[in-house]
Structures are given as structure tokens and as C-alpha cells.
The first five atom37 places (N, CA, C, CB, O) and aatype in JSON, in Angstrom:
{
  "aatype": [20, 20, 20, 20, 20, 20, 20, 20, 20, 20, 20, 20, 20, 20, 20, 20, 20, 20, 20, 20, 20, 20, 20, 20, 20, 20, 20, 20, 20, 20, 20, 20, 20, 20, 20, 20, 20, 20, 20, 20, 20, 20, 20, 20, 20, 20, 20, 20, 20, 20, 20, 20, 20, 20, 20, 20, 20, 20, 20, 20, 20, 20, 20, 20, 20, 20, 20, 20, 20, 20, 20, 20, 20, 20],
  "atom_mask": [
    [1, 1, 1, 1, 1],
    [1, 1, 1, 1, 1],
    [1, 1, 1, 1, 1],
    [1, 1, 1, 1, 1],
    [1, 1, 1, 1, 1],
    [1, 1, 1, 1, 1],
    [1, 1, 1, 1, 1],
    [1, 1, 1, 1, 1],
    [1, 1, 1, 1, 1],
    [1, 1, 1, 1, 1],
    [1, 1, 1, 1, 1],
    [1, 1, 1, 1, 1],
    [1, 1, 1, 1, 1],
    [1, 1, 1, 1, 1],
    [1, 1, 1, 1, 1],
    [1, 1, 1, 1, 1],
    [1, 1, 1, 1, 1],
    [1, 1, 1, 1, 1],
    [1, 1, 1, 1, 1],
    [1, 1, 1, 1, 1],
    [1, 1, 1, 1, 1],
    [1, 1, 1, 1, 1],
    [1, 1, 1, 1, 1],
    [1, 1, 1, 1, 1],
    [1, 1, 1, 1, 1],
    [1, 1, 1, 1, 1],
    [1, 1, 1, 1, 1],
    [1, 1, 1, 1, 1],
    [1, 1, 1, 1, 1],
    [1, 1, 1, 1, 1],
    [1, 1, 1, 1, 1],
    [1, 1, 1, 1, 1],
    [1, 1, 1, 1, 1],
    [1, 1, 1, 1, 1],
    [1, 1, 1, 1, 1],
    [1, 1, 1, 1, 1],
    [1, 1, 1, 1, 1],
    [1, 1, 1, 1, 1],
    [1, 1, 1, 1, 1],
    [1, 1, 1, 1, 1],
    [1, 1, 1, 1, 1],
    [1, 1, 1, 1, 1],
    [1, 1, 1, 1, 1],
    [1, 1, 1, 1, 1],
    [1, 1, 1, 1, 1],
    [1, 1, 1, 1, 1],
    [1, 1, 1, 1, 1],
    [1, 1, 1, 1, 1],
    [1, 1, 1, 1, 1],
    [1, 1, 1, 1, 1],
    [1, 1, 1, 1, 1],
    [1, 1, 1, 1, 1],
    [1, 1, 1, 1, 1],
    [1, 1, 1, 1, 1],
    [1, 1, 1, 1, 1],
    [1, 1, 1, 1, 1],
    [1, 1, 1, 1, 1],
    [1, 1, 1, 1, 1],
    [1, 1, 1, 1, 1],
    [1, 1, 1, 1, 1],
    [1, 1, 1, 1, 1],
    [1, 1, 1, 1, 1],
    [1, 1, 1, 1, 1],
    [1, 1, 1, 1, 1],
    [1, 1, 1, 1, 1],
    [1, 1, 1, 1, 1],
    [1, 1, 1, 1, 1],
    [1, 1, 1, 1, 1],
    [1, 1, 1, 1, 1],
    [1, 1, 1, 1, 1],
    [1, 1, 1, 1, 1],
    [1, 1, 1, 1, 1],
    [1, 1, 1, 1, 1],
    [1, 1, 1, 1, 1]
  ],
  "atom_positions": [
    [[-15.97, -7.7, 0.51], [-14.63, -7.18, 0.57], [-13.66, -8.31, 0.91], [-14.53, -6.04, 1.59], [-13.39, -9.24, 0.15]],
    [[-13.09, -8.09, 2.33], [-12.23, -9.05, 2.9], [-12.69, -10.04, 3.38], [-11.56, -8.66, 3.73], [-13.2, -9.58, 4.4]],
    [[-12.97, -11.49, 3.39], [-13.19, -12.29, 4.39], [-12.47, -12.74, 5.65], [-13.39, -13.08, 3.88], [-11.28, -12.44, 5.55]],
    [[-12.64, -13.12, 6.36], [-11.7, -13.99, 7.35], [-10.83, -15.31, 7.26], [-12.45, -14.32, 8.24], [-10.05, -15.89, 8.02]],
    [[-11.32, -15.51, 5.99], [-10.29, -16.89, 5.4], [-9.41, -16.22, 4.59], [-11.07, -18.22, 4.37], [-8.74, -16.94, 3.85]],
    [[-9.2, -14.98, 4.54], [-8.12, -14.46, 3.5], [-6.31, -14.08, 4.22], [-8.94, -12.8, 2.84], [-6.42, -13.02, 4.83]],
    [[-5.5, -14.36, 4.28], [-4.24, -14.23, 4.69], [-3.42, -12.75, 4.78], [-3.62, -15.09, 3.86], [-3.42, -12.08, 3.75]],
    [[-2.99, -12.43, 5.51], [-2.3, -10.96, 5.84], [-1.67, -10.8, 4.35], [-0.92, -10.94, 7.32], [-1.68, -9.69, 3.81]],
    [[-1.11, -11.97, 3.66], [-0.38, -11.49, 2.69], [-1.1, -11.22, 1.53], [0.61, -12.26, 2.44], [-0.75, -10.34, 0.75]],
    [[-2.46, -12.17, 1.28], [-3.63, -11.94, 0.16], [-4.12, -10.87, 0.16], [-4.73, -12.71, 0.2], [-4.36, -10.36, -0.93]],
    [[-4.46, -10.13, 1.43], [-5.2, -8.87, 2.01], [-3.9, -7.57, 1.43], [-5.45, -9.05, 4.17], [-4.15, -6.51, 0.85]],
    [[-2.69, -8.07, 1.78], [-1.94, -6.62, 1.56], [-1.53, -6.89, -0.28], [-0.14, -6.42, 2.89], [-0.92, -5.95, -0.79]],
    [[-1.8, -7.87, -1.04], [-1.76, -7.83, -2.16], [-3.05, -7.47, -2.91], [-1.26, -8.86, -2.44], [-2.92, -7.22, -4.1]],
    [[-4.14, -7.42, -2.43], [-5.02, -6.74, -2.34], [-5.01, -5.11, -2.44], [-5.39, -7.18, -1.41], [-5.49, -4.26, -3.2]],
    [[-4.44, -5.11, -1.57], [-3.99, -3.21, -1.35], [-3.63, -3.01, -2.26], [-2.9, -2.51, -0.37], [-4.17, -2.27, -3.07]],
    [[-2.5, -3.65, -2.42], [-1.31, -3.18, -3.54], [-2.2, -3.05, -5.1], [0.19, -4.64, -3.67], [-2.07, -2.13, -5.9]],
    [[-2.97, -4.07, -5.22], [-3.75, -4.29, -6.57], [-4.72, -2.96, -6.75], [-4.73, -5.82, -6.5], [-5.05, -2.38, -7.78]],
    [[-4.97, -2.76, -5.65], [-6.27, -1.74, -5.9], [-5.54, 0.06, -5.85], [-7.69, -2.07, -4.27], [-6.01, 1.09, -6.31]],
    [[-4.86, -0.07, -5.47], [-3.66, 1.4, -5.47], [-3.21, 1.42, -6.53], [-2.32, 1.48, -4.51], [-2.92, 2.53, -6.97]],
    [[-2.97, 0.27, -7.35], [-2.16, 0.1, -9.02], [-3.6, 0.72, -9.67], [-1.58, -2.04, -9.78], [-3.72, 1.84, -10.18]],
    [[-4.51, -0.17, -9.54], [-5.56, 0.88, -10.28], [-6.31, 1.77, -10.31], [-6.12, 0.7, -10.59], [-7.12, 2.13, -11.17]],
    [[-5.95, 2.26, -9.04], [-6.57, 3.97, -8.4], [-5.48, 4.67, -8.93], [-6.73, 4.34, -6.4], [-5.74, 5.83, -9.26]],
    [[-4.18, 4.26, -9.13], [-2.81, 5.15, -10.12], [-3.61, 5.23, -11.3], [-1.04, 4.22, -10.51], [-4.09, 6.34, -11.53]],
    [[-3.84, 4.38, -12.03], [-4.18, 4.13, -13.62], [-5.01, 5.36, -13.91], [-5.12, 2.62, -14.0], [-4.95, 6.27, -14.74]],
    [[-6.01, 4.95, -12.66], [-7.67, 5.65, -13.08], [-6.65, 7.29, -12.91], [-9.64, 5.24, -11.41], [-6.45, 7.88, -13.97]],
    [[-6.21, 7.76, -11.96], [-6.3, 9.06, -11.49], [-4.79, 9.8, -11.98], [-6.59, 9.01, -9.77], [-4.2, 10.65, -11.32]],
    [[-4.3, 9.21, -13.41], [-3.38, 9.48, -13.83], [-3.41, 10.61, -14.19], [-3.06, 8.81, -14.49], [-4.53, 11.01, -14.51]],
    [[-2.09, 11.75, -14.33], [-2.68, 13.38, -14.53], [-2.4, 13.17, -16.45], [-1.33, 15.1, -13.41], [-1.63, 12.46, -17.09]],
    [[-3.58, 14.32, -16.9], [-3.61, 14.23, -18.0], [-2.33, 15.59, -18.9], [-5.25, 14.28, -18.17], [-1.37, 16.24, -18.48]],
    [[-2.96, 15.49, -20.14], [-2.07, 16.45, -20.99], [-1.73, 18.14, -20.28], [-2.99, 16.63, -22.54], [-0.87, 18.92, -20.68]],
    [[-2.54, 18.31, -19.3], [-3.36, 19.55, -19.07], [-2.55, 19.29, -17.18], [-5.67, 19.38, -19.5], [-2.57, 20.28, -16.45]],
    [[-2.19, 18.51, -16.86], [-0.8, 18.26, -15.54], [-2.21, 18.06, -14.39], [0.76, 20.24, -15.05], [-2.2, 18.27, -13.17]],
    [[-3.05, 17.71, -15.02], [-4.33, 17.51, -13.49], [-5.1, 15.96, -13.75], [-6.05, 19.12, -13.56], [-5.17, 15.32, -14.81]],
    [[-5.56, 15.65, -12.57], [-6.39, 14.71, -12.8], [-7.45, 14.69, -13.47], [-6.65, 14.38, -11.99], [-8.16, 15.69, -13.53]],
    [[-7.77, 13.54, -14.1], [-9.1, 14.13, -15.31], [-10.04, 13.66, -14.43], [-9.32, 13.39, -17.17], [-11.08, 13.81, -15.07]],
    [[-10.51, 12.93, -12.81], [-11.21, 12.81, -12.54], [-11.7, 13.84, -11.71], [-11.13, 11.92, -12.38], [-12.88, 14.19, -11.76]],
    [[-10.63, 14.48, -10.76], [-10.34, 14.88, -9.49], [-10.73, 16.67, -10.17], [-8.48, 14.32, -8.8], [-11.6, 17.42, -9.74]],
    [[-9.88, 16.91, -11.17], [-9.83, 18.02, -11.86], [-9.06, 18.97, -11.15], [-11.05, 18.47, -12.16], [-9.16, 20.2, -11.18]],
    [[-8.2, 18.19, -10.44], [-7.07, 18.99, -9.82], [-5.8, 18.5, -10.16], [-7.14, 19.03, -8.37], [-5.54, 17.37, -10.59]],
    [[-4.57, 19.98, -9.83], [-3.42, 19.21, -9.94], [-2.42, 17.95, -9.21], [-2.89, 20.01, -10.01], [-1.65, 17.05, -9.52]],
    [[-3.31, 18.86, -7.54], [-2.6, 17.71, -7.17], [-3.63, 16.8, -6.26], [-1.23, 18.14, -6.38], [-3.94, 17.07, -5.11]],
    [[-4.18, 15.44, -7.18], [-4.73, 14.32, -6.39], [-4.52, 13.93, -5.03], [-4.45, 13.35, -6.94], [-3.46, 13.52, -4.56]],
    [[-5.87, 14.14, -4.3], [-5.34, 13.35, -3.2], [-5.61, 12.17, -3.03], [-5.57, 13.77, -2.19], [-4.96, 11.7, -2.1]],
    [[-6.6, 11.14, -3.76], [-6.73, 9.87, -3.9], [-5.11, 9.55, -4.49], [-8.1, 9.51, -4.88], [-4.31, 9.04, -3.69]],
    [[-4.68, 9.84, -5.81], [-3.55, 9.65, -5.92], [-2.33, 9.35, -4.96], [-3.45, 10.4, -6.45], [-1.68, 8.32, -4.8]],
    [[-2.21, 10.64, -4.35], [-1.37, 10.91, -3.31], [-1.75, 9.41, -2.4], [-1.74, 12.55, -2.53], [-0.74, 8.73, -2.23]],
    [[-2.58, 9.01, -2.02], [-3.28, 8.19, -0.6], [-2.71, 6.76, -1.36], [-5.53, 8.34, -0.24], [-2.22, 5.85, -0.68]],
    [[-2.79, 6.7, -2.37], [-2.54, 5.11, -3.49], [-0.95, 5.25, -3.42], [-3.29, 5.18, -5.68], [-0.32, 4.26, -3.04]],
    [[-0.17, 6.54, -3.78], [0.9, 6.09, -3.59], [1.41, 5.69, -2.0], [1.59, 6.98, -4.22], [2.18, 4.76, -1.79]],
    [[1.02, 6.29, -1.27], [1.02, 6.13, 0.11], [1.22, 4.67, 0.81], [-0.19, 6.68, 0.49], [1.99, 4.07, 1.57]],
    [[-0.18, 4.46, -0.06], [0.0, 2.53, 0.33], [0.9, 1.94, -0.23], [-1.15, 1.49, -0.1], [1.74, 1.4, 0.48]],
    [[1.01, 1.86, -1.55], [1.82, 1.8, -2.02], [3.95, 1.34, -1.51], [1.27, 2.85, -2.42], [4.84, 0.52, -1.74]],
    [[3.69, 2.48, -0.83], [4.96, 2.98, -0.14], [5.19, 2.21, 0.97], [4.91, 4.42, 0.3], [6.24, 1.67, 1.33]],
    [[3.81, 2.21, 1.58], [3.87, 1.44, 3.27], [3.79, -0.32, 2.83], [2.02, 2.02, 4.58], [4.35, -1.08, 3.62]],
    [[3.13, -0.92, 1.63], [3.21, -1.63, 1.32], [4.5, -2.94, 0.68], [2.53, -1.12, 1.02], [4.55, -4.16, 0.56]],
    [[5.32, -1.85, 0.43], [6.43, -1.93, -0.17], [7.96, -2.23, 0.6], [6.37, -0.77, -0.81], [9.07, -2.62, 0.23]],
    [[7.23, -1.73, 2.11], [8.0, -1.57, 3.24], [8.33, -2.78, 3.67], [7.41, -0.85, 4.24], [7.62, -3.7, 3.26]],
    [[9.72, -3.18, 4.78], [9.8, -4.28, 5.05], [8.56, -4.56, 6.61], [11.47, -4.49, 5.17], [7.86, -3.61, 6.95]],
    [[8.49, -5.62, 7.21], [7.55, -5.67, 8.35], [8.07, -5.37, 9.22], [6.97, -6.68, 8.68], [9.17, -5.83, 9.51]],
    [[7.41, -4.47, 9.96], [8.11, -3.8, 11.27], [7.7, -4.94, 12.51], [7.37, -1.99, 11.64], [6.56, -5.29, 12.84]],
    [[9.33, -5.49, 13.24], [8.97, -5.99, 14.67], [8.23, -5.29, 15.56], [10.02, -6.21, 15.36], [8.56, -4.11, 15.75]],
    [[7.4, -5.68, 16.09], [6.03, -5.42, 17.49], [7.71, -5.05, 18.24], [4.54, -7.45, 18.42], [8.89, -5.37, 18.05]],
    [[6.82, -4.07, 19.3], [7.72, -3.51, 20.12], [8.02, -4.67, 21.12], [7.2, -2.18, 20.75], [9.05, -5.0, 21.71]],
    [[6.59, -5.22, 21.12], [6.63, -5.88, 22.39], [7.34, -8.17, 22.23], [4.51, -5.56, 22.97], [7.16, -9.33, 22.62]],
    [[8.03, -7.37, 21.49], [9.15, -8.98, 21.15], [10.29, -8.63, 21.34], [9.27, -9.73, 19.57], [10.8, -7.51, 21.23]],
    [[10.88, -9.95, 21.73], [12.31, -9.12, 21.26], [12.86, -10.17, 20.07], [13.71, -8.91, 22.78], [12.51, -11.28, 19.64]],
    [[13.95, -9.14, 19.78], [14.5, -9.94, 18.4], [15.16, -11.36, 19.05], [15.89, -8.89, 17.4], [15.58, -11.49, 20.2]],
    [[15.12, -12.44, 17.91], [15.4, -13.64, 17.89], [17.31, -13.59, 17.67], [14.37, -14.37, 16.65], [17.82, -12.91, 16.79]],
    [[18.19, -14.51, 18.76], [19.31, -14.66, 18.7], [19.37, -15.8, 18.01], [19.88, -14.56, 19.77], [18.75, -16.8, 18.38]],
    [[20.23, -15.77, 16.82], [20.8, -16.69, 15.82], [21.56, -18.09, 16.59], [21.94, -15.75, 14.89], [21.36, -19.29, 16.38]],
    [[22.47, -17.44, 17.53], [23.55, -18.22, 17.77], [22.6, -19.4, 18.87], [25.01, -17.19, 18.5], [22.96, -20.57, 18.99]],
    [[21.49, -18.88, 19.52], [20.82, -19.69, 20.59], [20.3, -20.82, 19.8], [19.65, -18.91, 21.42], [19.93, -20.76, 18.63]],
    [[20.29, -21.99, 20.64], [19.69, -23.11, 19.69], [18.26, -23.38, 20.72], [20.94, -24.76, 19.43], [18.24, -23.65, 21.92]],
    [[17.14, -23.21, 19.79], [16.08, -23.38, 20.52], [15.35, -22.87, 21.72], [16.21, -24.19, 20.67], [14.28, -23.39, 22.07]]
  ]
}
């Protein structure tokens, strides 16, 4: 899977890659359902867009920082 030489940003492009093709695979067909799932509404689907979504997001500051002042030098 993941190694430990791989980077937060390789790992979440990772995500992103594998949610693009869990969309592909679990696309609803002529018939408004998944042709794998055989339902209408996917929940692998649902979970891919999910990441997707959280992926897409900007990075949330740790509570436990505080934000950086511009005007301070150093």
C-alpha cells in the first residue's frame, strides 16, 4: 500500500486517484443503479465522493497553533 517514504501530499493524491476510479467502476447505469452494487443509491460511491470532497478541502490549522502574524518579522 503506503510506505513510509511516501509524502502527505503523494498519499492524499493517492486517495484522490483511487476515489476517481471507484467513481468510474460504480457509475449508475441506464436502469439509475449501480451495476455493481445493484442498488440505487451506492454507498462505496457515496464514501469516494466523500473523499473526494474532504480531499478537495483546504488544510485545516491544528487547534493547538496559533495562526502566524504577517506583520511580525521572525
Amino acid at each position: 500500500m503506503t510506505g513510509p517514504h511516501l509524502s502527505l501530499a503523494q498519499i492524499r493524491n493517492r486517495l484522490i486517484l483511487t476515489a476517481r476510479m471507484v467513481l468510474r467502476q460504480h457509475r449508475r447505469g441506464p436502469d439509475g443503479r449501480c451495476p455493481i452494487c445493484r442498488t440505487p443509491d451506492c454507498q462505496v460511491a457515496t464514501a469516494a465522493r466523500d473523499v473526494l470532497r474532504a480531499a478537495e478541502e483546504p488544510p485545516q490549522r491544528s487547534a493547538g497553533t496559533e495562526p502566524e502574524d504577517p506583520r511580525q518579522d521572525g
